[in-house]
N, C-alpha and C positions, 0 to 999 in steps of 0.2 A: 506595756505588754511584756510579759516575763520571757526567756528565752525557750523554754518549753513550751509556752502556748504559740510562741511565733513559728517554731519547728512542725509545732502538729497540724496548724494551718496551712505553713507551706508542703505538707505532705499530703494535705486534704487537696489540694490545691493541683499538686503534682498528679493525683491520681484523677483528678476529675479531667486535667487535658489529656492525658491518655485515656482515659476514654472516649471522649470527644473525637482524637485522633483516630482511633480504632473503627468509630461509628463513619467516620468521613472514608474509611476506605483509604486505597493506596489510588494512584493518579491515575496508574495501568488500567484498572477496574471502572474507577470513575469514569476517563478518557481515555478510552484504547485508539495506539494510533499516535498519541502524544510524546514525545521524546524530551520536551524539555518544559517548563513553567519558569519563565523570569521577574517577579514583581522588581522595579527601581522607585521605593519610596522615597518621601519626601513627607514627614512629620512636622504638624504645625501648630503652633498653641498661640492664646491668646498673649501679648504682653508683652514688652520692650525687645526680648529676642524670638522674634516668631518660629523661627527655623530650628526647632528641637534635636533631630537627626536625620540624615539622610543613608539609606542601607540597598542593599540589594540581596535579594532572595530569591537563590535557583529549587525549585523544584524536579524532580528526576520520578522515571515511571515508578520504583521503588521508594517513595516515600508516601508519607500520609496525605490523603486531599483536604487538608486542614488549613484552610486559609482565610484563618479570624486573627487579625493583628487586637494584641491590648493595648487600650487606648496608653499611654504612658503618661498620661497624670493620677499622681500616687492618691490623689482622691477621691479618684474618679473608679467606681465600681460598677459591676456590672455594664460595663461602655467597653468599648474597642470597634472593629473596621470588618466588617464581615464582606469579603473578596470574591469569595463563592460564584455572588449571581455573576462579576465581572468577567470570571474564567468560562461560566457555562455561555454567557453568551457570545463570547469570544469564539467557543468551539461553537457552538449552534449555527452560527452566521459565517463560521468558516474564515475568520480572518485572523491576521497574524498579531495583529498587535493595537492596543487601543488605550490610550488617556484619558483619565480624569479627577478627580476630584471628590472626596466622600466626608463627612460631620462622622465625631464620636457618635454612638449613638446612646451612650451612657446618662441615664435621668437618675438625678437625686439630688438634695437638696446642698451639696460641696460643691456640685459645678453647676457652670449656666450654659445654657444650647449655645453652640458653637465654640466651646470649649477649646474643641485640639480638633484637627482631621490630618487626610491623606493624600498628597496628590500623587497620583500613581500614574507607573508607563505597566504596561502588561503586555508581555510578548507568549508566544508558543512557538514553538517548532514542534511538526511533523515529523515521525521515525521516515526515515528516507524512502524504505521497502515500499511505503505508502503515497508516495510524491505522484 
């Protein structure tokens, strides 16, 4: 892949998560009431070192409610960790914090089902006003 076409990909690329991001809304809007979103991942692939990365990622009322991790196997397309339903039912059910477990959900013929996943802690906090 020559360095032009990698460029113009990764700008295709860059503009399709902002929009994406833009469509999801900010968290305020989403979840009014929400002061903070904390996913603590824990990435996992198949093969002699399971444990890929481990991260953590705050979300604040002022960011986007964009929470699809990609999957981080470079051959893996169209895959990654869609977080979404775990946040709305988090807030639905009105609790603070919840684990589990989620598969890439990426299909194509480079990887095979159960590829990589996520094990996840998901917390929120309430704006105080609202306690």
């Amino acid at each position: 892949m020559s360095t032009v076409t990698y460029r113009q990909n990764h700008l295709e690329r860059q503009e399709l998560l902002k929009k994406k991001k833009l469509a999801a809304g900010l968290v305020s809007d989403r979840f009014p009431g929400i002061s903070e979103i904390v996913f603590r991942l824990t990435y996992y692939q198949r093969g002699q070192h399971p444990v890929l990365m481990v991260r953590t990622l705050n979300f604040l009322p002022t960011d986007y409610a964009y929470f699809h991790m990609d999957c981080m196997r470079e051959e893996c397309t169209n895959g990654g960790f869609d977080l979404m339903p775990v946040v709305t039912s988090l807030v639905k059910e009105r609790k603070k914090t919840v684990k589990g477990k989620i598969c890439c959900d990426g299909k194509n013929e480079a990887v095979v089902a159960g590829h990589a996943s996520i094990g996840y802690e998901v917390s929120i906090q309430s704006a105080k006003h609202l306690k």
